[in-house]
N, C-alpha and C positions, 0 to 999 in steps of 0.2 A: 642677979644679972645673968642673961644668959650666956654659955659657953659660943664661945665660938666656934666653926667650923673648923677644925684641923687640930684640937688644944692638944694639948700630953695627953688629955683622958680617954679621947677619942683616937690617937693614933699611936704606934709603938713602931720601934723599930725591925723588929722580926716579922710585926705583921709587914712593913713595907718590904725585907728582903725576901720575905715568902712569894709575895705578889708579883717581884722582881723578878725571880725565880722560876716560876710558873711562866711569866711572858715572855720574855727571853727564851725560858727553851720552846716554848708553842711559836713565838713568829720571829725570833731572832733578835740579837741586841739593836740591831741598826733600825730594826723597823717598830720598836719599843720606842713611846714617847711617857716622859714624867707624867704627859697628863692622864695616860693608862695608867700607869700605875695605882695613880692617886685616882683614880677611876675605879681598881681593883679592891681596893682597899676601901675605898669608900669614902673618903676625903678632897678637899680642894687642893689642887698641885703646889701650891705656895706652904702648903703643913710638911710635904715630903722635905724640903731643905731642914725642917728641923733634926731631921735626922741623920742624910745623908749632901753632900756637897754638892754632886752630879752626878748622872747615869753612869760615867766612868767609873766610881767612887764604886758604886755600888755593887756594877760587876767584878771590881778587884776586889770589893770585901766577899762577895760569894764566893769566888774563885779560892782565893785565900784561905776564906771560913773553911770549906773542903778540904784544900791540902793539909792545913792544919788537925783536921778531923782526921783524916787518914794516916796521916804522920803517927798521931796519938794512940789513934786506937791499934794501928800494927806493933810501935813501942810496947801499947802494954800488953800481948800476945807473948812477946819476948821468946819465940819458941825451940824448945830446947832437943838435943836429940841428933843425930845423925845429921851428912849431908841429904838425904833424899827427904826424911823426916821435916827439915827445915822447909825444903822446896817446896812440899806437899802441904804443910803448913800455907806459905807465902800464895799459894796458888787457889787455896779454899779460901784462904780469906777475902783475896782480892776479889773472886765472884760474890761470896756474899756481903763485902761491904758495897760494892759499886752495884748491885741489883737493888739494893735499900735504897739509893739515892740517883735514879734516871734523871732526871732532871741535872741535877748539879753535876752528873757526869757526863750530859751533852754537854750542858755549856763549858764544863772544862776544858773540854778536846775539840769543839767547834766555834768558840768566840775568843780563843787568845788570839787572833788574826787583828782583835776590836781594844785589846790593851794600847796604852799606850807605853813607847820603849822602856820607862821607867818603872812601871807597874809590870809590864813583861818579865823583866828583868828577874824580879820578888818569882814570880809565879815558876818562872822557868826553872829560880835556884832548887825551889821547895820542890818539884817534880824532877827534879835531878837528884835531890835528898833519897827520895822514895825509891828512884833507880836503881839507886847504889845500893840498897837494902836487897835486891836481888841480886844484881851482879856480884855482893859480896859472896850471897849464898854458891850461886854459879861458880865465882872464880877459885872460894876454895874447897868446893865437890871436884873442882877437873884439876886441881892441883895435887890432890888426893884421888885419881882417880877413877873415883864414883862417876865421873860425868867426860861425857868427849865431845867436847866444845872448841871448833877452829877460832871463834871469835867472843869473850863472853859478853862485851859490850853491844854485840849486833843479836846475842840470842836472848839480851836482858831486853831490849826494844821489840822481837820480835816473839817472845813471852808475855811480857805487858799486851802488848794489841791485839794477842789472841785472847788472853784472857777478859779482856775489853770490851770485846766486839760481843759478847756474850749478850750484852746490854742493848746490842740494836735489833736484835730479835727476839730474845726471851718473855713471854710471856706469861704471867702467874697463871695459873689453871688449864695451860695446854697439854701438849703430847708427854711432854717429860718434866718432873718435880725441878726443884733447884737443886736436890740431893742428890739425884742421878746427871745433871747438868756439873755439879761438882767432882764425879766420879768419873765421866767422861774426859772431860777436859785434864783433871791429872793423870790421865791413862795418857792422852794425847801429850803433854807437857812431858812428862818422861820419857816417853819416845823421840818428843825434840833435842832432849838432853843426854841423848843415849847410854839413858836408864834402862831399857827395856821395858813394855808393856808391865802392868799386877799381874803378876801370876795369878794364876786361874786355880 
């Protein structure tokens, strides 16, 4: 008998969050329809419910899958060492895990606008988790000194988005490596935290 259009053999799940992923960050969640998707992927739109509920569904499991990815892999970094050590740590990692995944870190920061409150809700706690992974670093360098911080909660947010924003212009094979892009940016991040510049 022949298979049908859409069976388990013909579609998977990661292929459809990949394809989700892809179009969402090229034209945005709102203007994403299921039947692109299943256009991307190469199946009939009615295969995609096998996998996931709704477009909703989908972008909080991506959203999700990410934080949970970041969470994870800074855990296991666990980095040990001084306050400045820890920083410099938190700060190389964040450019190189967020440069590996453009995609998923547009839509991170550009469709929680498209969650809904309850789905927000999850997304917001786990990016609050990750927050606090700095500001801990932060609050206890300037409580020890190492750091002179009027506010560590507004230079935890205002660390994050520079290190962030790395991502909306970076591109592999231009003017500078991501190894001097990481060397920069902790020269500038200590500065924020007044560490004072590497010594030369």
């Amino acid at each position: 008998m022949a298979r049908k259009t859409g069976s388990h053999s013909e579609i998977t799940g990661p292929k459809v969050r990949d394809a989700a992923l892809s179009l969402f960050a090229r034209h945005g969640f709102a203007a994403v329809s299921m039947r692109q998707i299943a256009g991307e992927v190469g199946v009939q739109a009615g295969a995609l419910y096998l996998y996931t509920k709704d477009k909703q569904s989908l972008l909080f499991d991506l959203m999700k899958t990410h934080m949970d990815e970041l969470l994870a892999a800074w855990d296991a970094v666990a980095p040990m060492g001084d306050h400045l050590a820890q920083l410099e740590a938190f700060t190389r990692f964040h450019i190189r895990f967020h440069l590996d995944r453009p995609d998923a870190v547009f839509i991170a920061y550009m469709e929680l606008r498209n969650l809904t409150p309850d789905n927000f809700a999850v997304i917001e706690a786990l990016r609050r988790r990750y927050e606090d992974k700095l500001e801990g670093i932060l609050r206890d360098g300037a409580q020890a000194g190492a750091f002179t911080l009027p506010d560590t909660k507004l230079a935890t947010l205002a660390v994050i988005a520079m290190l962030t924003g790395v991502n909306t212009w970076y591109r592999e094979g231009g003017r500078l490596s991501a190894d001097r892009v990481e060397e920069i940016y902790w020269n500038m991040v200590r500065g924020a935290v007044g560490a004072g510049p590497i010594p030369s």
